[in-house]
C-alpha positions as CSV (number, residue, x, y, z in Angstrom):
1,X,-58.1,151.3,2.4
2,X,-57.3,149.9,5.2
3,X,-54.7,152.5,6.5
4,X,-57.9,155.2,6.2
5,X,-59.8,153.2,8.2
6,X,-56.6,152.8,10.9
7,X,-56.3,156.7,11.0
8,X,-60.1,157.2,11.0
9,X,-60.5,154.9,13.8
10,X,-57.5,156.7,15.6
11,X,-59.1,160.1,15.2
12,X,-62.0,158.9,16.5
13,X,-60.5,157.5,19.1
14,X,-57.8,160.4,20.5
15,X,-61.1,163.0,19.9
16,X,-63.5,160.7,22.3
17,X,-60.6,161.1,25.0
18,X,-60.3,165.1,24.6
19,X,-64.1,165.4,24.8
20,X,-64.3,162.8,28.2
21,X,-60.7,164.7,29.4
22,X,-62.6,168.4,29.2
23,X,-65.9,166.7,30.7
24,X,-63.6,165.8,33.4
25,X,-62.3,168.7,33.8
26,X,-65.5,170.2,33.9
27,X,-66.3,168.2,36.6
28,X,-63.7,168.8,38.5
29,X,-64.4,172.0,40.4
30,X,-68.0,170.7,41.7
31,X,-66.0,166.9,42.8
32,X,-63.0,169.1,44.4
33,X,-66.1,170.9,46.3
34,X,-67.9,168.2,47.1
35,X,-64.8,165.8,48.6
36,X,-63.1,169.1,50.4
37,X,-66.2,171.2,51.3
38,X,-68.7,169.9,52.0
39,X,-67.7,168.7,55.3
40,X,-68.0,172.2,56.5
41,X,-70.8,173.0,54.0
42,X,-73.5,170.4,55.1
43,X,-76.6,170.2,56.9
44,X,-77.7,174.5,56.4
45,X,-75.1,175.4,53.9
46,X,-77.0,174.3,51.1
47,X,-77.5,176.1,47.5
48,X,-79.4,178.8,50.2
49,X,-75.8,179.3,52.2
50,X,-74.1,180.2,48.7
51,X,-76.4,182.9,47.5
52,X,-77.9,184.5,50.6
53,X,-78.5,188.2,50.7
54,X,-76.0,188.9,53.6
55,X,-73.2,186.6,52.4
56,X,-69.8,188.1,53.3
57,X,-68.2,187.4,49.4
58,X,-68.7,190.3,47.5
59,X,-67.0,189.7,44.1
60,X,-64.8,186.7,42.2
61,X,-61.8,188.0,43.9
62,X,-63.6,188.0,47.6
63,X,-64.6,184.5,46.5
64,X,-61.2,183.1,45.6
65,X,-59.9,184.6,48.6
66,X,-62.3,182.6,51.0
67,X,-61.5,179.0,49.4
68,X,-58.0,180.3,50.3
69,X,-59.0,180.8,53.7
70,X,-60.9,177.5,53.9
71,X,-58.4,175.6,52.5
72,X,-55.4,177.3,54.9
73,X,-57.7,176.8,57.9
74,X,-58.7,173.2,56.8
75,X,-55.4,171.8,56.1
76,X,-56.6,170.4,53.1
77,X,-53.2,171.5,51.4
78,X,-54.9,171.7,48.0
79,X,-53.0,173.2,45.3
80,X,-53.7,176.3,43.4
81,X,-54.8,175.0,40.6
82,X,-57.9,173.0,43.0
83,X,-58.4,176.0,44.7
84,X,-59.1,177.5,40.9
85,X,-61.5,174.8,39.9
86,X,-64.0,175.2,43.6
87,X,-63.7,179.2,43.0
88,X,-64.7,178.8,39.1
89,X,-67.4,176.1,40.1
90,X,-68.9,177.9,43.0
91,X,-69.0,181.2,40.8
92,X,-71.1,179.0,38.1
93,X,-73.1,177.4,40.2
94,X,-74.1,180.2,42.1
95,X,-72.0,183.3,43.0
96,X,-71.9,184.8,39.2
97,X,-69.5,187.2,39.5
98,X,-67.6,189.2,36.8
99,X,-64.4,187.7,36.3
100,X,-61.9,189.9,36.8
């Protein structure tokens, strides 16, 4: 009995940190944004900025390329995978483009 209750607790346990690692993860994209962005992305580039009717982004591609672009003018040096999380974020959030 008590060795199912050991491996039921540890089930329990290992599944709580997948579910709180992929909430992370979620999170990720919009905190990335937020730390690295926004301090370009203030003041009038609100929601409003993002989904404007004469915004230069055209599809997900066009998106990806300009976090490129910010992050190589910035310096912020972050890595692809980052760069991946603000693109997939900002396309949620607001872009919704195909994925391509």
């Amino acid at each position: 009995m008590k060795f199912l209750s050991l491996a039921l607790s540890s089930l329990l346990l290992s599944s709580a940190f997948s579910v709180s690692a992929f909430a992370d993860e979620e999170m990720s994209g919009k905190a990335l944004h937020d730390e690295n962005c926004l301090n370009c992305h203030r003041g009038n580039h609100d929601e409003k900025f993002y989904t404007r009717k004469d915004r230069r982004i055209k599809d997900f591609k066009g998106l990806g390329s300009m976090v490129r672009m910010c992050d190589a003018n910035l310096g912020t040096s972050l890595f692809d995978e980052d760069m991946e999380e603000i693109t997939e974020y900002l396309n949620d959030s607001f872009y919704k483009f195909p994925k391509q």
